[in-house]
C-alpha positions in Angstrom: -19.9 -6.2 31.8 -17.5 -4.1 33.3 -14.0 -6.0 31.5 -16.4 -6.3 28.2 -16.2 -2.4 28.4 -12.4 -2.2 29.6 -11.4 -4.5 26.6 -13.8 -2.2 24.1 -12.6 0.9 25.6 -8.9 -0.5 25.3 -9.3 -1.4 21.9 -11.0 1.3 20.8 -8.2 4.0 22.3 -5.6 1.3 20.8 -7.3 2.4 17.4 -7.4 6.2 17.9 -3.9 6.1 17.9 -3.1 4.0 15.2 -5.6 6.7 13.2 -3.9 9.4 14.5 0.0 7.9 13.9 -1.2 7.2 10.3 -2.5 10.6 10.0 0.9 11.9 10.9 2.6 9.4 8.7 0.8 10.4 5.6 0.9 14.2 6.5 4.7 13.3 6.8 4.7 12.3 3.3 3.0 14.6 2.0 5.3 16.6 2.9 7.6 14.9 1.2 6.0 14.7 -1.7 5.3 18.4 -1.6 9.1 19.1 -1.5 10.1 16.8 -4.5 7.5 18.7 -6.7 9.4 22.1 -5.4 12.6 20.5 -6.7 11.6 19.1 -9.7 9.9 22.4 -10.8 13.1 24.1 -10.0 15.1 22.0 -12.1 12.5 22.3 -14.9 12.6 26.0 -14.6 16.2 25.5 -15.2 15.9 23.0 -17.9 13.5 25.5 -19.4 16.6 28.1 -19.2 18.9 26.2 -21.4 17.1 25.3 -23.7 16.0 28.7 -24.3 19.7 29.5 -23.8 20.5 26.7 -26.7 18.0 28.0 -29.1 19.6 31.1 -28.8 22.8 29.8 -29.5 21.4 27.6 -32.2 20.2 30.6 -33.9 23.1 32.4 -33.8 25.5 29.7 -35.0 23.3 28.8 -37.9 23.0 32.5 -39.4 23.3 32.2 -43.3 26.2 34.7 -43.0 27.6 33.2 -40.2 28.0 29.9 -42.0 29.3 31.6 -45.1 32.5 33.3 -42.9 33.1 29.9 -41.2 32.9 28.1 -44.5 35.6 31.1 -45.9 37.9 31.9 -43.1 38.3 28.3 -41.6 37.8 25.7 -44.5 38.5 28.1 -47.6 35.6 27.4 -49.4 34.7 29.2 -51.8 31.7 29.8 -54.0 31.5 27.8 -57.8 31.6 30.1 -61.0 28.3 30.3 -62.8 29.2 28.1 -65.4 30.7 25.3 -62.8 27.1 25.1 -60.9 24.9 22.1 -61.9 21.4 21.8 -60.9 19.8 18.3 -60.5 15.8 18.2 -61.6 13.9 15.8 -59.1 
C-alpha cells in the first residue's frame, strides 16, 4: 500500500508541475501577445497620422484654384472663348 501511494504521490507532484510550467508558458505568451497588440496599435496610430496627413495634402493639391495656376503657369493652358466651348447633351 505504501509504493501504491509513493507512485500516486509521485505522479500526482509530476503533474503539479507540468500545471504549473504550462501556467508559466501561457502567461509567457500572453505576454507576448500583449506586446504585439501594443505595437500594432502604435503603428495604426501612425497609420492613422498619414493618412490624415494625406487627406490634408489631398485637399490642398486638389483646390479648384490651385489646379487652375498649375494648369496656367506649368502647362499654359488656357481657358476656351465662349463661342469655342461645345457642350455634349447625355
Amino acid at each position: 500500500m505504501t509504493a501504491f501511494k509513493n507512485i500516486l504521490m509521485s505522479l500526482l507532484i509530476a503533474m503539479l508541475m507540468l500545471s504549473a510550467i504550462a501556467v508559466i508558458y501561457s502567461k509567457y505568451q500572453s505576454r507576448l501577445l500583449f506586446i504585439e497588440i501594443l505595437q500594432k496599435e502604435k503603428q495604426l496610430d501612425d497609420y492613422e497620422v498619414e493618412w490624415g496627413r494625406l487627406q490634408l495634402e489631398l485637399t490642398t493639391l486638389t483646390e479648384e484654384n490651385r489646379v487652375e495656376i498649375e494648369a496656367r503657369q506649368r502647362l499654359m493652358l488656357t481657358l476656351p472663348a465662349q463661342n469655342e466651348i461645345v457642350y455634349i447633351k447625355p
